[in-house]
N, C-alpha and C positions, 0 to 999 in steps of 0.2 A: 730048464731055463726059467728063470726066474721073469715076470710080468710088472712092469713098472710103471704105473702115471705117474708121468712129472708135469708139479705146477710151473704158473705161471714164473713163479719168482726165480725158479731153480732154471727155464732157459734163459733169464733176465740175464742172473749171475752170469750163465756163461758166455751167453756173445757182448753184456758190456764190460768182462773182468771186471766183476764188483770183486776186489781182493777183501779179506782172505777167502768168500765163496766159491767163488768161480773155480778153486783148485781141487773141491768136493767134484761141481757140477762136471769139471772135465775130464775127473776121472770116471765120473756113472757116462758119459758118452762115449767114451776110451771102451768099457764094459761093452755096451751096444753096438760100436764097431766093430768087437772084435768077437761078437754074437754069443757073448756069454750073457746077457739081457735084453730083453725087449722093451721098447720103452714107448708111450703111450703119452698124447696131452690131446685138447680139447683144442678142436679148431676156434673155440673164441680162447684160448688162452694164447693160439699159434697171432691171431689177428690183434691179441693186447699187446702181448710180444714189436711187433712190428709198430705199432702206433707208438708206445714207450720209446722206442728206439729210434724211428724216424729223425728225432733231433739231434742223435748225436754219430748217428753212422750215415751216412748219403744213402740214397733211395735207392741206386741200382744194386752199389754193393751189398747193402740189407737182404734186395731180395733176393741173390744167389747167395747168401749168407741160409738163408732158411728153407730156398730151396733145397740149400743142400741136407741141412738137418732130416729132410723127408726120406735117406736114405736111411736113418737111426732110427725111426722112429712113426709110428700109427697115430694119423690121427682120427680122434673120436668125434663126428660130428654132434654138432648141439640140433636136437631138434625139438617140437613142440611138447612131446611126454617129457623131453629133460627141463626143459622151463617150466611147464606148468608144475610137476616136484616139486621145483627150486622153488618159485612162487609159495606153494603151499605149507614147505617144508618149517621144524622149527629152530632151521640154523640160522644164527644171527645175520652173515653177512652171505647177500644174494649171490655174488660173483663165486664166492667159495661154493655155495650149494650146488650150484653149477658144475665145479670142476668137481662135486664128491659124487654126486650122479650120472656124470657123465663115465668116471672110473668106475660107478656101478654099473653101469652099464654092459660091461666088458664081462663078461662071465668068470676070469679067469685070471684077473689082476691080483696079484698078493701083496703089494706095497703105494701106497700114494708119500712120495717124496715131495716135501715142501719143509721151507723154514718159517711158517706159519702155522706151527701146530696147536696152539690153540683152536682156532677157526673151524679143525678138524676133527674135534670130536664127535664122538657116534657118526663117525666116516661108515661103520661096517666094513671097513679095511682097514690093515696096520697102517697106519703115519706113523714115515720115520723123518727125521730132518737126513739130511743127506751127507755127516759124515756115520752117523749109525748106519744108513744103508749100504756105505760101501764098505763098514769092518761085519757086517750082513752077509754080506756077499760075497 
């Protein structure tokens, strides 16, 4: 079984149907449910997730919306070795360093999915955008 971070943008797609994304992102969780992959994000990407969202989904439904995503999916806490990294590191944008250390973090991840792959270089993991990951997979 294959070991997946998914960024921020890739659960955006799929609880606000950003079409034509969302139809990648629902199939890599279709994968996860049906435990042919594991999939992996960063509790600040699970908390960006929700703040983006707050305005256009109602609050209660949002959050049994994401509670439920916790049955698909591991999340990787951010903690102070991952921020001070990120801090030090020399990738452009801070929130990405964050999500590429926190996948480093994971001993065992072989893919960080994002449609931000520029931001992702020298991940030290493959970036794939998310329809490469599912003819991947």
């Amino acid at each position: 079984m294959k070991n997946v971070f998914v960024d921020t943008n890739i659960l955006i797609d799929l609880l606000a149907d950003r079409a034509p994304f969302s139809k990648f992102a629902v199939e890599i969780f279709d994968l996860a449910e049906r435990k042919q992959v594991q999939l992996f994000t960063s509790s600040h990407s699970f908390a960006t997730t929700h703040y983006l969202l707050k305005k256009y989904i109602e609050e209660k439904e949002l959050r049994e919306i994401l509670y439920s995503l916790l049955d698909f999916m591991e999340l990787i806490s951010i903690d102070i070795s991952i921020i001070k990294k990120s801090l030090i590191s020399n990738h452009k944008d801070f929130e990405d360093a964050i999500q590429i250390y926190a996948a480093n973090s994971v001993s065992n991840i072989d893919f960080i999915v994002t449609r931000n792959l520029k931001d992702f270089k020298d991940a030290g993991i493959t970036v794939l955008p998310p329809d490469e990951l599912i003819r991947f997979l």
